[in-house]
mmCIF file of the N, C-alpha and C atoms, coordinates in Angstrom:
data_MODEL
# 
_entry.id   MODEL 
# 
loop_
_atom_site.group_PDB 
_atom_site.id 
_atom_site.type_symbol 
_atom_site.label_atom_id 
_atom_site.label_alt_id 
_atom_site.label_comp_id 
_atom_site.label_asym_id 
_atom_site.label_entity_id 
_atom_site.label_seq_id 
_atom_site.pdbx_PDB_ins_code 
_atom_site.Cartn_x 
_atom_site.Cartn_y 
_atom_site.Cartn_z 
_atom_site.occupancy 
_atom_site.B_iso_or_equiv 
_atom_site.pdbx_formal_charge 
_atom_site.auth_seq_id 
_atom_site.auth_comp_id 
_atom_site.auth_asym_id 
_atom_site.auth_atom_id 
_atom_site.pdbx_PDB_model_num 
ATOM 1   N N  . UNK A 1 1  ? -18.962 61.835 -54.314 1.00 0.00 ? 1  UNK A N  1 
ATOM 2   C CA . UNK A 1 1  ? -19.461 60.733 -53.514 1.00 0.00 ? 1  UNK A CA 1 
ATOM 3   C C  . UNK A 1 1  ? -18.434 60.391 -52.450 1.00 0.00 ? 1  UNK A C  1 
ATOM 4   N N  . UNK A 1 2  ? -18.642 60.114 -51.036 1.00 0.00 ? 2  UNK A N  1 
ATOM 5   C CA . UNK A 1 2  ? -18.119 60.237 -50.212 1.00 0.00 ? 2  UNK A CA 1 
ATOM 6   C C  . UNK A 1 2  ? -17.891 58.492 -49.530 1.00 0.00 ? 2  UNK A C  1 
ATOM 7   N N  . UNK A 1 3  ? -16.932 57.911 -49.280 1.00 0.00 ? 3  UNK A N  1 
ATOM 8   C CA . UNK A 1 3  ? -16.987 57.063 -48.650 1.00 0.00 ? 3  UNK A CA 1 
ATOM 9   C C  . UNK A 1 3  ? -16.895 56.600 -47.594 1.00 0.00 ? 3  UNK A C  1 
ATOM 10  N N  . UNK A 1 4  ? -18.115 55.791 -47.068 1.00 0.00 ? 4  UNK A N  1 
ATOM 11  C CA . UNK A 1 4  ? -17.989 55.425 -44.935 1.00 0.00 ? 4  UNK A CA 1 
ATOM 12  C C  . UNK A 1 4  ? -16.582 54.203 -44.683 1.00 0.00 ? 4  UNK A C  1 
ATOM 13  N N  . UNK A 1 5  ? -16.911 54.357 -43.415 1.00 0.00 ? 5  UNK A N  1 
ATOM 14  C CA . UNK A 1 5  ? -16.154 53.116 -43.182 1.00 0.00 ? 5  UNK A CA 1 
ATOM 15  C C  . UNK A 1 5  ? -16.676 51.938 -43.970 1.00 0.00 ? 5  UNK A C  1 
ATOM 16  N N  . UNK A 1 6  ? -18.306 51.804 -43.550 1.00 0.00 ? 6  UNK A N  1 
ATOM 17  C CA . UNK A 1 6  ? -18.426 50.764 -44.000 1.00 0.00 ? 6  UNK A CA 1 
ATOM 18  C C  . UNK A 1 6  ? -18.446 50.152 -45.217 1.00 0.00 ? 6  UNK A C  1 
ATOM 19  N N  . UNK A 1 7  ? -18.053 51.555 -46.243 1.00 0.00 ? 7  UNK A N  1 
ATOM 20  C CA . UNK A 1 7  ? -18.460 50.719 -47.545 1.00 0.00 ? 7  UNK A CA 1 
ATOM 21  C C  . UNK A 1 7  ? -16.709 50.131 -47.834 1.00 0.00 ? 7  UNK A C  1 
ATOM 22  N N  . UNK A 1 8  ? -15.948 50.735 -47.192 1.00 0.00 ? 8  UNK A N  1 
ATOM 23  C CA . UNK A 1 8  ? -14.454 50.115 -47.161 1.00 0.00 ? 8  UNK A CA 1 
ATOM 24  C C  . UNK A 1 8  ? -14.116 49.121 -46.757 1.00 0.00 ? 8  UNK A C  1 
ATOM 25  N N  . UNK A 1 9  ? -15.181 48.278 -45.567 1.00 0.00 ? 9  UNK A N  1 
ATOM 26  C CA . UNK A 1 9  ? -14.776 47.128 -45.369 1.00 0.00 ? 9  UNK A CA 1 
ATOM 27  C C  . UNK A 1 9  ? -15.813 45.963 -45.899 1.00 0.00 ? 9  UNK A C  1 
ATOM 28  N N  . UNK A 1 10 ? -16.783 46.812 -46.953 1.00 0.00 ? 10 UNK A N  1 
ATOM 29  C CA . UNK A 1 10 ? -17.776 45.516 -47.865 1.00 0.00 ? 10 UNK A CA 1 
ATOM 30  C C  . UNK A 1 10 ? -16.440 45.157 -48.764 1.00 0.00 ? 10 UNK A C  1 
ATOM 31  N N  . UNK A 1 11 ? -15.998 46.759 -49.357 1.00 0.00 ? 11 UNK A N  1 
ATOM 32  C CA . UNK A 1 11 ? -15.059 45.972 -50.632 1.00 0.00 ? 11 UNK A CA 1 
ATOM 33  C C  . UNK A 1 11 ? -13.827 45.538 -49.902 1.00 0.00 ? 11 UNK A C  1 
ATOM 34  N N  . UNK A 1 12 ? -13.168 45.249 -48.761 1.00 0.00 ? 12 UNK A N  1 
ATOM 35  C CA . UNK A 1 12 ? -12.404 44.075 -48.342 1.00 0.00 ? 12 UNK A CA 1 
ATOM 36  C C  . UNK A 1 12 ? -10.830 44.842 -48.360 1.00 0.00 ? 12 UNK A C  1 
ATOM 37  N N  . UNK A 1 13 ? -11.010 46.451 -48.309 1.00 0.00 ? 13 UNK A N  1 
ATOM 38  C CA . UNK A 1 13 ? -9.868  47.244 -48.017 1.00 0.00 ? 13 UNK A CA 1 
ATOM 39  C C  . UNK A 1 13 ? -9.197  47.059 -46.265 1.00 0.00 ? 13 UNK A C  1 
ATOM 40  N N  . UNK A 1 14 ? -10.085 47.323 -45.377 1.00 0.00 ? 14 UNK A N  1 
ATOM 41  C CA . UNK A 1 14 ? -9.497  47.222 -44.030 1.00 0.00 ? 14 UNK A CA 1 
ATOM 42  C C  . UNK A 1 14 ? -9.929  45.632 -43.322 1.00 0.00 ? 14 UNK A C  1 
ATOM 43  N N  . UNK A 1 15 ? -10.315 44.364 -44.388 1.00 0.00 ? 15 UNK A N  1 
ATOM 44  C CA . UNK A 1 15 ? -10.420 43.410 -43.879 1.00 0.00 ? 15 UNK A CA 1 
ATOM 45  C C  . UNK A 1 15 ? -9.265  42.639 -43.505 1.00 0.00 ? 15 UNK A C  1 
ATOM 46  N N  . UNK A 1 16 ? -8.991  41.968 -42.240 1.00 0.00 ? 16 UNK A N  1 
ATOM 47  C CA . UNK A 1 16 ? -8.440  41.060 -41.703 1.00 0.00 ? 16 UNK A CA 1 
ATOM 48  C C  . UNK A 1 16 ? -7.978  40.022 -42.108 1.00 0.00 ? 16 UNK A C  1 
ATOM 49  N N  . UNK A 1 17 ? -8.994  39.391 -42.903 1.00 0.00 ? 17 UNK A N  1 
ATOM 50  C CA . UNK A 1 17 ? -8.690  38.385 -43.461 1.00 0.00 ? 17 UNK A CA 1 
ATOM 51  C C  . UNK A 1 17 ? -9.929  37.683 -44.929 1.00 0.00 ? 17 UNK A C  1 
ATOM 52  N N  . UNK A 1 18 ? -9.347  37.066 -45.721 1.00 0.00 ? 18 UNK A N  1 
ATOM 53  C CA . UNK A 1 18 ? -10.117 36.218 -46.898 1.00 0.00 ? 18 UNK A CA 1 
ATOM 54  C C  . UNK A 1 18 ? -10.855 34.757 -46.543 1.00 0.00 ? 18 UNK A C  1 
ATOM 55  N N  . UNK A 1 19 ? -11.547 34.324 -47.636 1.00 0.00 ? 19 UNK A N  1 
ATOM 56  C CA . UNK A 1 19 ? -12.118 33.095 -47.594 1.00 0.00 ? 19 UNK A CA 1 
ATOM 57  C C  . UNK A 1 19 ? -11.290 32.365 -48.331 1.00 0.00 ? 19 UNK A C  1 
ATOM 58  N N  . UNK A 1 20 ? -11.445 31.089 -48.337 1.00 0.00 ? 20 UNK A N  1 
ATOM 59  C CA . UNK A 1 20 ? -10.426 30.677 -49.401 1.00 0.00 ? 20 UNK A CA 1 
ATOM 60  C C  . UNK A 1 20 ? -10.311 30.854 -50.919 1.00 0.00 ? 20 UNK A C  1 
ATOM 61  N N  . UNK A 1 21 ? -11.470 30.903 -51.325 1.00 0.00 ? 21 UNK A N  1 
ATOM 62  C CA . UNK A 1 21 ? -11.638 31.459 -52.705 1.00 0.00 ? 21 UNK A CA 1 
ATOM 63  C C  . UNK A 1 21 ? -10.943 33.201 -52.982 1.00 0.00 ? 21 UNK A C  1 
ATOM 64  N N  . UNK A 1 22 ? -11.648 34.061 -52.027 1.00 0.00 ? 22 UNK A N  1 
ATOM 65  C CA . UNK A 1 22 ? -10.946 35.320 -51.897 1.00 0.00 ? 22 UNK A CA 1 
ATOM 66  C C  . UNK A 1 22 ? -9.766  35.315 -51.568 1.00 0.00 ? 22 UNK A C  1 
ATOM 67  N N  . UNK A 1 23 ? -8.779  34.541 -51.107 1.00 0.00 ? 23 UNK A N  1 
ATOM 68  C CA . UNK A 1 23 ? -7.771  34.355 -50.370 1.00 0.00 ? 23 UNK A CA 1 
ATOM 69  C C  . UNK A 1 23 ? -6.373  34.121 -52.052 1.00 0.00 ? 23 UNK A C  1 
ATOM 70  N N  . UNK A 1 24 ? -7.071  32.880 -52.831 1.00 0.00 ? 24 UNK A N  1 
ATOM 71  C CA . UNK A 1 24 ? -7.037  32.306 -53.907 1.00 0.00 ? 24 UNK A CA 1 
ATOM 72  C C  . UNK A 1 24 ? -6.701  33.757 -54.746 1.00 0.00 ? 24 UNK A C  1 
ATOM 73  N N  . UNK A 1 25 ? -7.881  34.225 -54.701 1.00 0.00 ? 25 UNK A N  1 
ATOM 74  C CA . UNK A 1 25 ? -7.917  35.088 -55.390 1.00 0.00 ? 25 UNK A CA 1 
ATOM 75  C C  . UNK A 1 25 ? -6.431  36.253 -55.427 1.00 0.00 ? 25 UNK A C  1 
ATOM 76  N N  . UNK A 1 26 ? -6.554  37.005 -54.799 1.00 0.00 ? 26 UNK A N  1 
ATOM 77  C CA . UNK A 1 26 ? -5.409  37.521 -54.026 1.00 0.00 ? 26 UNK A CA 1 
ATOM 78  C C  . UNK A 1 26 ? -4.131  37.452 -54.190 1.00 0.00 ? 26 UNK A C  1 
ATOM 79  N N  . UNK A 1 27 ? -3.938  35.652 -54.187 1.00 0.00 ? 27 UNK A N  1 
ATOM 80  C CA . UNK A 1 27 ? -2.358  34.977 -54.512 1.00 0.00 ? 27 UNK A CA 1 
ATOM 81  C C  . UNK A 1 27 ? -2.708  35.151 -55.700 1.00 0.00 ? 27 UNK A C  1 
ATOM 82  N N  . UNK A 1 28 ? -3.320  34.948 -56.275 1.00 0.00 ? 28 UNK A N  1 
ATOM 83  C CA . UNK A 1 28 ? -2.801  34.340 -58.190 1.00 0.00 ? 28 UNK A CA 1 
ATOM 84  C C  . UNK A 1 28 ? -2.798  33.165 -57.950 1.00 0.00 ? 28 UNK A C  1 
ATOM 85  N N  . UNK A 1 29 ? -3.647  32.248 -57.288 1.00 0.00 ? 29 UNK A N  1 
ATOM 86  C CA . UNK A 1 29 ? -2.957  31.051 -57.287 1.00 0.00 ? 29 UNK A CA 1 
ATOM 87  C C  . UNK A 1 29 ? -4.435  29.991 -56.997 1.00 0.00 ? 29 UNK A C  1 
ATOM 88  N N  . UNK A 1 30 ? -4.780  28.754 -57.049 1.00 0.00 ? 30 UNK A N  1 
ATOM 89  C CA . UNK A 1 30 ? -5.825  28.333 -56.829 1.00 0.00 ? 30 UNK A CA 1 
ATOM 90  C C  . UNK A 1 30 ? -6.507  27.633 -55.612 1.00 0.00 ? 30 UNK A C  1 
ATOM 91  N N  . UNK A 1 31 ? -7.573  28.085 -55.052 1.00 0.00 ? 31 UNK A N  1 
ATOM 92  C CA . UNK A 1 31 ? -8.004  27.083 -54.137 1.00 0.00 ? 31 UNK A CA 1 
ATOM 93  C C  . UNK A 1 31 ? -7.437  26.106 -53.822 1.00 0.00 ? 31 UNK A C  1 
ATOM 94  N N  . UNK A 1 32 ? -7.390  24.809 -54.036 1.00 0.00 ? 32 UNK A N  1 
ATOM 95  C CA . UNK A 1 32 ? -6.908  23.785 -54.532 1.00 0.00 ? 32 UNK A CA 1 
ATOM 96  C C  . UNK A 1 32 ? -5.393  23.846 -53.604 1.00 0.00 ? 32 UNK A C  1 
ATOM 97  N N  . UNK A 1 33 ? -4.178  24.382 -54.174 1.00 0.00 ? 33 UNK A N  1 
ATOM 98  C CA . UNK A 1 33 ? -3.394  25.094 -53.586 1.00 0.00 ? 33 UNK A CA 1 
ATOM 99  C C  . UNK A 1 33 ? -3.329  25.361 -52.710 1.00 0.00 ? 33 UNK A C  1 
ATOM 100 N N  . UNK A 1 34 ? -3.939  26.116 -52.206 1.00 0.00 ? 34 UNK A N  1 
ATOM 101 C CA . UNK A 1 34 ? -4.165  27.128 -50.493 1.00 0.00 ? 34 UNK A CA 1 
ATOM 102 C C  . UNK A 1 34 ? -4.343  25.676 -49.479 1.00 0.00 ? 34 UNK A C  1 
ATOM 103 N N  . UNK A 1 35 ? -5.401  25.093 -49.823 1.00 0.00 ? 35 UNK A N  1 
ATOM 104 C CA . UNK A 1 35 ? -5.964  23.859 -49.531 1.00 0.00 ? 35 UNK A CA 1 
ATOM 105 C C  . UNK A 1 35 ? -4.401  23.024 -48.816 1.00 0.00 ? 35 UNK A C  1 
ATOM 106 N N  . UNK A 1 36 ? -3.794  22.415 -49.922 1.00 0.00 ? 36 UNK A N  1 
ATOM 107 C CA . UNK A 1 36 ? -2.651  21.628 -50.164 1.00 0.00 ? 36 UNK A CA 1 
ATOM 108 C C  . UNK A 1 36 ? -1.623  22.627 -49.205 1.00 0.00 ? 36 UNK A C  1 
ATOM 109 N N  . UNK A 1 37 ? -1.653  23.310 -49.298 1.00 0.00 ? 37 UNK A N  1 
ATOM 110 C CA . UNK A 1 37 ? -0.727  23.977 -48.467 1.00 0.00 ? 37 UNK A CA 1 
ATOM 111 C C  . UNK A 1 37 ? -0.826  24.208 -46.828 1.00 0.00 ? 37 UNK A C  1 
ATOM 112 N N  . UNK A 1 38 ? -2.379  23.817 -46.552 1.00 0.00 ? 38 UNK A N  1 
ATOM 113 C CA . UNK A 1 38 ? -2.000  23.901 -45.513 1.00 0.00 ? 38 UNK A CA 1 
ATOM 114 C C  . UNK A 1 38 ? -2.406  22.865 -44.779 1.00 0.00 ? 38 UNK A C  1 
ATOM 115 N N  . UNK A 1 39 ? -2.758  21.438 -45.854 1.00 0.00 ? 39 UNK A N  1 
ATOM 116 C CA . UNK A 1 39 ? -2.547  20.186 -45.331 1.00 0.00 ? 39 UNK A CA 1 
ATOM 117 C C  . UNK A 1 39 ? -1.111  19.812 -44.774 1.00 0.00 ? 39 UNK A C  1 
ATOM 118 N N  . UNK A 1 40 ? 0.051   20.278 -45.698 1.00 0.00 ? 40 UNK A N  1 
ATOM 119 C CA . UNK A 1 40 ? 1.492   20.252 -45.522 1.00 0.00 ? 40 UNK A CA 1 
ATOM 120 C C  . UNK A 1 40 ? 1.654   21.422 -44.544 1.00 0.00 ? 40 UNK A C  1 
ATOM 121 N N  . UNK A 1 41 ? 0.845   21.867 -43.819 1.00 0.00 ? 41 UNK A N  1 
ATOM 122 C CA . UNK A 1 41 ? 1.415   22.675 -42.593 1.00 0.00 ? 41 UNK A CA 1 
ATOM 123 C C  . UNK A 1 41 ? 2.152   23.947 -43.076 1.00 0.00 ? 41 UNK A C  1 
ATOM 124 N N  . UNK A 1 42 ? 2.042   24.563 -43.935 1.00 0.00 ? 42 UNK A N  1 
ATOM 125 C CA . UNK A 1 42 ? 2.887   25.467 -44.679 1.00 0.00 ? 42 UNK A CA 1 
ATOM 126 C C  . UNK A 1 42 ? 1.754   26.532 -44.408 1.00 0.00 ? 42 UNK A C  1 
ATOM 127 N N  . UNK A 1 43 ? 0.788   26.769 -44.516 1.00 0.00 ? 43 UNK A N  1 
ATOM 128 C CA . UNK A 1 43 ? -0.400  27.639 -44.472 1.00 0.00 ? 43 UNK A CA 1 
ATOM 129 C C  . UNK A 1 43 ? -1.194  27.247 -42.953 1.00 0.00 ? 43 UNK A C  1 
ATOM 130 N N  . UNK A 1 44 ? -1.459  28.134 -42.381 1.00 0.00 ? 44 UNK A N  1 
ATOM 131 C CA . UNK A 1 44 ? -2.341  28.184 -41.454 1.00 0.00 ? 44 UNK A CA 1 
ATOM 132 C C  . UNK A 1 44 ? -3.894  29.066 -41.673 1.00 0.00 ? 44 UNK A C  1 
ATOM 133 N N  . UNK A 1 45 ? -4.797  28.351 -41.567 1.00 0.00 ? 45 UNK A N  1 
ATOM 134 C CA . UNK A 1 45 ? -6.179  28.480 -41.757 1.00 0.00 ? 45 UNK A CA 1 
ATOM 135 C C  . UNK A 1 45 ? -6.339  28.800 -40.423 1.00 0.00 ? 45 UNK A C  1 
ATOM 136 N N  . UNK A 1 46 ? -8.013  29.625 -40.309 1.00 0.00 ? 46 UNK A N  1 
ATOM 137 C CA . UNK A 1 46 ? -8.278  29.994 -39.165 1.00 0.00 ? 46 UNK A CA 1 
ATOM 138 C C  . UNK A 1 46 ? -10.133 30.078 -39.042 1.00 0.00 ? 46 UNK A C  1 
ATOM 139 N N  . UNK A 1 47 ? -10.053 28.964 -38.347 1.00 0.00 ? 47 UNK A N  1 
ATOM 140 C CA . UNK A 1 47 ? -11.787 29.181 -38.270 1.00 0.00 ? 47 UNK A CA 1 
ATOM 141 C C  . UNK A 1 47 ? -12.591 30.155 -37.369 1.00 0.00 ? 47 UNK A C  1 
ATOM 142 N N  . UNK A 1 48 ? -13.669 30.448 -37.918 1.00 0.00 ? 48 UNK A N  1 
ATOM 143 C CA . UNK A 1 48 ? -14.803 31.267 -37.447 1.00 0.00 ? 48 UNK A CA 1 
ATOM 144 C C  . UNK A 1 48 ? -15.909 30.822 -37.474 1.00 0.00 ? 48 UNK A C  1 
ATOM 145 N N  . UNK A 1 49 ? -16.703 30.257 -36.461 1.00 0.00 ? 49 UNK A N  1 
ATOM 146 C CA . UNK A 1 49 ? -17.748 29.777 -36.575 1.00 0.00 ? 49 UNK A CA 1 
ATOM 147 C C  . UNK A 1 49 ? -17.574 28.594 -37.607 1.00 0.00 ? 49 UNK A C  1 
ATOM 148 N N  . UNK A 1 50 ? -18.080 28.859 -38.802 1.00 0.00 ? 50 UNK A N  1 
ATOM 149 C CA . UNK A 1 50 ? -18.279 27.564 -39.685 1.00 0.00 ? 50 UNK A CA 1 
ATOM 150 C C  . UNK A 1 50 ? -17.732 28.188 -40.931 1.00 0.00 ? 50 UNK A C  1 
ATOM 151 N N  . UNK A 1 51 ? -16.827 29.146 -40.805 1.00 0.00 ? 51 UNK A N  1 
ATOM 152 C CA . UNK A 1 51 ? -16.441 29.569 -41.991 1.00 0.00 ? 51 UNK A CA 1 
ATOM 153 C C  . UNK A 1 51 ? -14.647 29.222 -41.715 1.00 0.00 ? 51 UNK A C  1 
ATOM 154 N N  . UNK A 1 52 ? -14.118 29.211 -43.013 1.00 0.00 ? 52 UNK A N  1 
ATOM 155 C CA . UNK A 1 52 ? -12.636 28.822 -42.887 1.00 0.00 ? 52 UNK A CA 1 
ATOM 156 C C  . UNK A 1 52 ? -12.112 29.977 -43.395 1.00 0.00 ? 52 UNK A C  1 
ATOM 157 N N  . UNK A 1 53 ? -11.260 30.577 -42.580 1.00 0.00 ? 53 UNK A N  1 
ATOM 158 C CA . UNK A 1 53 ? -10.607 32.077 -43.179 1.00 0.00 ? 53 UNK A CA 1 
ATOM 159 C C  . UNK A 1 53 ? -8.971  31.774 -43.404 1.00 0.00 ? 53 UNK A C  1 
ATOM 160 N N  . UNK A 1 54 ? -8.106  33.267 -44.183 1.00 0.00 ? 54 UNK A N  1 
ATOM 161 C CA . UNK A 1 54 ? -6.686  32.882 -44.091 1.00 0.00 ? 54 UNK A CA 1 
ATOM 162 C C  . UNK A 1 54 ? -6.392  34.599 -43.828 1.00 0.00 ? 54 UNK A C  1 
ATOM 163 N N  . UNK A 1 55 ? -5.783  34.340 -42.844 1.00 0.00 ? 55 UNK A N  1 
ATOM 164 C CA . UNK A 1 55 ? -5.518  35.810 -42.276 1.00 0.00 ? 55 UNK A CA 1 
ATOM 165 C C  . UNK A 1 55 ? -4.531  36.751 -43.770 1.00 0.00 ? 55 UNK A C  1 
ATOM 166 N N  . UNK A 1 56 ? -4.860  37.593 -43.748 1.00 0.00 ? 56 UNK A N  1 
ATOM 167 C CA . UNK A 1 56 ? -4.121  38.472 -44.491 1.00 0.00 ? 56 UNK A CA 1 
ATOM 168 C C  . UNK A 1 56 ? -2.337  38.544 -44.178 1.00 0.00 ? 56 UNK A C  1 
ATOM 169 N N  . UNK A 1 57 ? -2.100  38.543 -43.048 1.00 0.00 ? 57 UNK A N  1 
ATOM 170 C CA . UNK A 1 57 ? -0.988  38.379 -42.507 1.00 0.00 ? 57 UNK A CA 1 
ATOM 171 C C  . UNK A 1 57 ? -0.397  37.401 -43.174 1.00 0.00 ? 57 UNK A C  1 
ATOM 172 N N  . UNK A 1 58 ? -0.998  35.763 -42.990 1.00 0.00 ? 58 UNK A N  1 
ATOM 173 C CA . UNK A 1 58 ? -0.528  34.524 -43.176 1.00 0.00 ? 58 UNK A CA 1 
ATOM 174 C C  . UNK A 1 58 ? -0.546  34.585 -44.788 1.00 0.00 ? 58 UNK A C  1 
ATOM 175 N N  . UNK A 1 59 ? -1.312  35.217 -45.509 1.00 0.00 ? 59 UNK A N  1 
ATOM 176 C CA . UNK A 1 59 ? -0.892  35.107 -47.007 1.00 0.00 ? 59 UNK A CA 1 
ATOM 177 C C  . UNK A 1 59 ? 0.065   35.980 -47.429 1.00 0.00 ? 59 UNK A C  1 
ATOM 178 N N  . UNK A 1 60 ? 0.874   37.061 -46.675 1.00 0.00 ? 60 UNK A N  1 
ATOM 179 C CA . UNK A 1 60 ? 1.614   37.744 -46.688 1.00 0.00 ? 60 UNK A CA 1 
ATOM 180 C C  . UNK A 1 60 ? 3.278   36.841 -46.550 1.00 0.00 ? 60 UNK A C  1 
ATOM 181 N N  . UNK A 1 61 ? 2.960   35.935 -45.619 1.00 0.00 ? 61 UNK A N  1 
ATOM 182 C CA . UNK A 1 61 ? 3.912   35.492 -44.934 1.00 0.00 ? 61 UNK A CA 1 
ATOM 183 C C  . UNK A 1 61 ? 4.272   34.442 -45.886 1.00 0.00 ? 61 UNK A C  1 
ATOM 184 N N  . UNK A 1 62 ? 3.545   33.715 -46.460 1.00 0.00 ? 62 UNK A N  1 
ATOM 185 C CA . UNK A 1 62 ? 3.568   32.557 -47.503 1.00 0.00 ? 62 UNK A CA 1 
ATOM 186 C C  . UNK A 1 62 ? 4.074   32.631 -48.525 1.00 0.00 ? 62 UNK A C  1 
ATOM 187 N N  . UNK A 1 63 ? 3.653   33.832 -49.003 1.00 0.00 ? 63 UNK A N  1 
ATOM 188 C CA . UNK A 1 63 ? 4.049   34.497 -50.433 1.00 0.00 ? 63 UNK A CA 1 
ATOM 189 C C  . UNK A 1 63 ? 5.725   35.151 -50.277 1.00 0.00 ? 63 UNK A C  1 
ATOM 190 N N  . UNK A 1 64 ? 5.944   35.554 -49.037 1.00 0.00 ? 64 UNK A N  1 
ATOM 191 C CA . UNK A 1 64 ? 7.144   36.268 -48.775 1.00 0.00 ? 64 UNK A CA 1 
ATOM 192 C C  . UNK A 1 64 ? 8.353   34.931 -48.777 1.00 0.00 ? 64 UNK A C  1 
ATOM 193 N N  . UNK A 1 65 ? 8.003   34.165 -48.502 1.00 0.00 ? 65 UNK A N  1 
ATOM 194 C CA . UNK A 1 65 ? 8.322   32.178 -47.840 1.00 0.00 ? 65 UNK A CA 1 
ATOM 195 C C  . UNK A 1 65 ? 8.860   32.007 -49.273 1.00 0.00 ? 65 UNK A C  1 
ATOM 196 N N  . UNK A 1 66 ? 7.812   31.966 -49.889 1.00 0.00 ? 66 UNK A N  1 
ATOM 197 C CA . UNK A 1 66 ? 7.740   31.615 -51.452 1.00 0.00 ? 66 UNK A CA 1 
ATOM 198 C C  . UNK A 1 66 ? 8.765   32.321 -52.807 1.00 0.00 ? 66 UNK A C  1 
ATOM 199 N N  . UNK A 1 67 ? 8.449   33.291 -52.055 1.00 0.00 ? 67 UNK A N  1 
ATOM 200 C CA . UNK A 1 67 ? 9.598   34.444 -52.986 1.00 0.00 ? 67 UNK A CA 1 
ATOM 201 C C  . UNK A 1 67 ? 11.013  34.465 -52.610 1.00 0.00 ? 67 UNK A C  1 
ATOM 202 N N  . UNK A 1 68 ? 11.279  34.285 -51.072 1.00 0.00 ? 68 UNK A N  1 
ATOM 203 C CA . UNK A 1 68 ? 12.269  33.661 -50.900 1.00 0.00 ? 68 UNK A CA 1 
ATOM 204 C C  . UNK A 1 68 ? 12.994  32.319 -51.286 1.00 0.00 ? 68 UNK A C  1 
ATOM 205 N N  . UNK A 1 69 ? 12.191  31.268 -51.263 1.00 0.00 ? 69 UNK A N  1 
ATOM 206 C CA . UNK A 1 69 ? 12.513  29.698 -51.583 1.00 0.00 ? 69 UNK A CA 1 
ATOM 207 C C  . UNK A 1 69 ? 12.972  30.557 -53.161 1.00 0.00 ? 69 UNK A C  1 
ATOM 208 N N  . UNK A 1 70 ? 12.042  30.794 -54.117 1.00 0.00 ? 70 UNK A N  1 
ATOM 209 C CA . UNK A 1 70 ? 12.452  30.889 -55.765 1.00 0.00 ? 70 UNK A CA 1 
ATOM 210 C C  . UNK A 1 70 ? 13.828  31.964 -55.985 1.00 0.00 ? 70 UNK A C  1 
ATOM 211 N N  . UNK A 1 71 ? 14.037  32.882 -54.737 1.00 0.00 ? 71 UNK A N  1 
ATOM 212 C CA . UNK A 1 71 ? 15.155  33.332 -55.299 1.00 0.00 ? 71 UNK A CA 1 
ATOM 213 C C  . UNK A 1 71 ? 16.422  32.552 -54.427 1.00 0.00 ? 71 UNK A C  1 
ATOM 214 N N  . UNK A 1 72 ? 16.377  31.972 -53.397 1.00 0.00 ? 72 UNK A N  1 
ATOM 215 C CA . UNK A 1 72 ? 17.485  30.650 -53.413 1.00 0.00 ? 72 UNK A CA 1 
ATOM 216 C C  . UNK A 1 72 ? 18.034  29.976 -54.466 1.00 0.00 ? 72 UNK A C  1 
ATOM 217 N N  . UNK A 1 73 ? 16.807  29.278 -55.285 1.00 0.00 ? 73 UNK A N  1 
ATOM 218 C CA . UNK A 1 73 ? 16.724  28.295 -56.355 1.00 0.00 ? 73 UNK A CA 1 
ATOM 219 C C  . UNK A 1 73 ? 17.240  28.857 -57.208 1.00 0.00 ? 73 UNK A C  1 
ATOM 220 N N  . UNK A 1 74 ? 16.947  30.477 -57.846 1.00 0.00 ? 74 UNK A N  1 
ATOM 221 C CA . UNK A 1 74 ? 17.696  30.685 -59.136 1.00 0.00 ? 74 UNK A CA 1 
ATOM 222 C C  . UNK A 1 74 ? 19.266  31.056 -58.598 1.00 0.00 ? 74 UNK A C  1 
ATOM 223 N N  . UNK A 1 75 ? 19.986  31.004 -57.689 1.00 0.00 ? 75 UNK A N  1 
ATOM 224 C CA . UNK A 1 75 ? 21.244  31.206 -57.205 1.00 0.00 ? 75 UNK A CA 1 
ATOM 225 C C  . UNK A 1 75 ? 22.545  29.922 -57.768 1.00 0.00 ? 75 UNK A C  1 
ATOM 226 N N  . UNK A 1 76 ? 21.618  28.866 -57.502 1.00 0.00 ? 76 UNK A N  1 
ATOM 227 C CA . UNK A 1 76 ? 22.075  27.325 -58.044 1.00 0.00 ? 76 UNK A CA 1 
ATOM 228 C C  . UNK A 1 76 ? 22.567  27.352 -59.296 1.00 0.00 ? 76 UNK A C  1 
# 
């Protein structure tokens, strides 16, 4: 069985970016969260039409943020 482009970007291999639930998903971490995070300006959301996306990039960048801050902290 052979695969198209398109069935690579239903399952969300060459996608751009998540929803927040998919996004959620992704981190290990909850909605809720993502949310809070980017009330505090720490996360940047990105709308489309009427949908709220989080670039793949920006959850890259967060998580990298994040992994940095926790290995500061265990240095203490």
């Amino acid at each position: 069985m052979t695969t198209t482009d398109s069935d690579s970007v239903t399952r969300g291999a060459d996608r751009l970016a998540d929803t927040i639930p998919e996004a959620a998903r992704r981190m290990a971490c909850s909605p809720g969260l993502l949310y809070a995070l980017a009330r505090r300006g720490e996360l940047r959301l990105t709308r489309l039409g009427r949908r709220t996306l989080v670039l793949r990039s920006e959850q890259a960048r967060v998580l990298a943020a994040s992994t940095a801050a926790s290995t500061d902290n265990e240095g203490r």
